[in-house]
Every structure is written in C-alpha cells, then in structure tokens.
C-alpha positions in Angstrom: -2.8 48.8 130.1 -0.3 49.2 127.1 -1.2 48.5 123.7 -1.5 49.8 120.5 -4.7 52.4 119.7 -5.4 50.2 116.0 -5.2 46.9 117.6 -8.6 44.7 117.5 -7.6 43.3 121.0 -6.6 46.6 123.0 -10.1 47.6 121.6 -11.6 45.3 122.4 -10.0 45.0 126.0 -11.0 49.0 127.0 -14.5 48.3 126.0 -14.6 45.7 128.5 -12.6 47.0 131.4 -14.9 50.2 130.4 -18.1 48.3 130.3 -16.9 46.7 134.1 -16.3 49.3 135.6 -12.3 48.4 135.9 -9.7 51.3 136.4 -6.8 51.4 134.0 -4.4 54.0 132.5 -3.7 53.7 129.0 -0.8 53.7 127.3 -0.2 53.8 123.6 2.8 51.9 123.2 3.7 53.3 119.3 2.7 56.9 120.4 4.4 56.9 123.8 7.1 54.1 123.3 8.3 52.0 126.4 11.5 52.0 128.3 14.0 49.6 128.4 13.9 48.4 131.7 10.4 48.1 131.5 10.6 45.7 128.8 13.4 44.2 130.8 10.7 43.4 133.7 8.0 42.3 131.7 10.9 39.7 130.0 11.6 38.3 133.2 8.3 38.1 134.1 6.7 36.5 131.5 9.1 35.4 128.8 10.0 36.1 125.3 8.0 33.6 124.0 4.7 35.4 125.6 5.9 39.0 125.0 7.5 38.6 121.7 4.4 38.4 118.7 5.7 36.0 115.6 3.0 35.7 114.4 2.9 39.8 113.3 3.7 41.3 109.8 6.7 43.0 111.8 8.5 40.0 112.8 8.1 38.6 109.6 9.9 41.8 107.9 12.6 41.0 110.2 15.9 39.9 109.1 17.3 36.2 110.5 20.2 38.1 112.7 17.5 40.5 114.2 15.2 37.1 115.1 17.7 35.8 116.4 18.1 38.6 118.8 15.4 37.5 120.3 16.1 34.7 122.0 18.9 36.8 124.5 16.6 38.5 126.8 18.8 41.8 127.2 18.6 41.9 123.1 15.0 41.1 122.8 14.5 44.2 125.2 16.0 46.7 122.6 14.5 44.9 119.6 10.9 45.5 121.2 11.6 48.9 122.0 12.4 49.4 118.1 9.8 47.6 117.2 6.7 48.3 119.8 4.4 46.4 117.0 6.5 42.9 118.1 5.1 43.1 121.2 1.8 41.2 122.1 -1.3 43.0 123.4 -2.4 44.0 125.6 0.0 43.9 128.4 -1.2 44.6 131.5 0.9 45.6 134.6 -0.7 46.1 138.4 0.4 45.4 141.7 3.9 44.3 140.6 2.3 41.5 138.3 2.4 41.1 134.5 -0.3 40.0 132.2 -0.4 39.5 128.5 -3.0 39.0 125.8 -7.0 39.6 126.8 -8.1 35.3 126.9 -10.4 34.6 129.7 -7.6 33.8 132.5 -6.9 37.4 132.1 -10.4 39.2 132.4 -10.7 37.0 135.1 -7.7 38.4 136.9 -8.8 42.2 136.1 
C-alpha cells in the first residue's frame, strides 16, 4: 500500500486492512518517494486521470505549463515523482495489478 502517513483515506484504509486481517507493506510515499518507472506502470495501468489528484491543494499551486505536463504520460511520471502529494491514495499494487482510491470496489478486491 502507498500513501501518505497524514492522509484521512491511507488511515483510514490501514485500519481496515488491520482490522481484516489483510497483509500489506506500507509505503510512505512523501517519506520514501517512488521511482520513476513505477509511476510509469501505475500510468499505464490505470491512467492519469485516476492517478493524478486535481482536486488537491498541490495541483492547484501548479503553474498552467506544469498541468499541462500531465496529460503526456512520460511527463506526468516526473511531475508525480516531484510532487508525491498529486498522486491519489491509496494506491495499491499486488499480484501485478493496480488499484487506486479505498471505495467499496476496492475493499472488495483486498
């Protein structure tokens, strides 16, 4: 699991997989940062638009030319690595499969 330690939904998330009894390994993604072609996976997997979090105070800082970075999937890799806060949480990878966000779809995949 890789989130952010003062997010409301990463909490929220290792209380349940805690309180389920569900293995994970946490990984802070502002403490530890993330790799490149990690980021580069999870892109292809699931998308800018599901990775990338507009609706944060980060994105909003962000000047037009660096939003627009983030429509170019190779771009939107090293803008997220800048910025780990632009990235929605949690994400979860397993098994060679990546998940994003904590709705119901999700818990009921974990």
């Amino acid at each position: 699991m890789y989130g952010i330690k003062s997010c409301d939904t990463c909490r929220k998330a290792l209380k349940w997989l805690e309180a389920h009894e569900r293995a994970y390994r946490w990984h802070d993604l502002r403490a530890d940062g993330v790799e490149i072609e990690q980021l580069q996976r999870w892109l292809a997997a699931v998308g800018a638009q599901a990775l990338i979090n507009r609706r944060s105070t980060t994105w909003r800082a962000l000047s037009e030319a660096e939003r627009l970075r983030a429509g170019d999937p190779e771009q939107a890799a090293g803008l997220l690595q800048a910025n780990p806060t632009l990235i929605k949480r949690p994400v979860f990878e397993s098994e060679g499969r990546v998940q994003v966000g904590f709705d119901a779809t999700v818990r009921e995949s974990l």
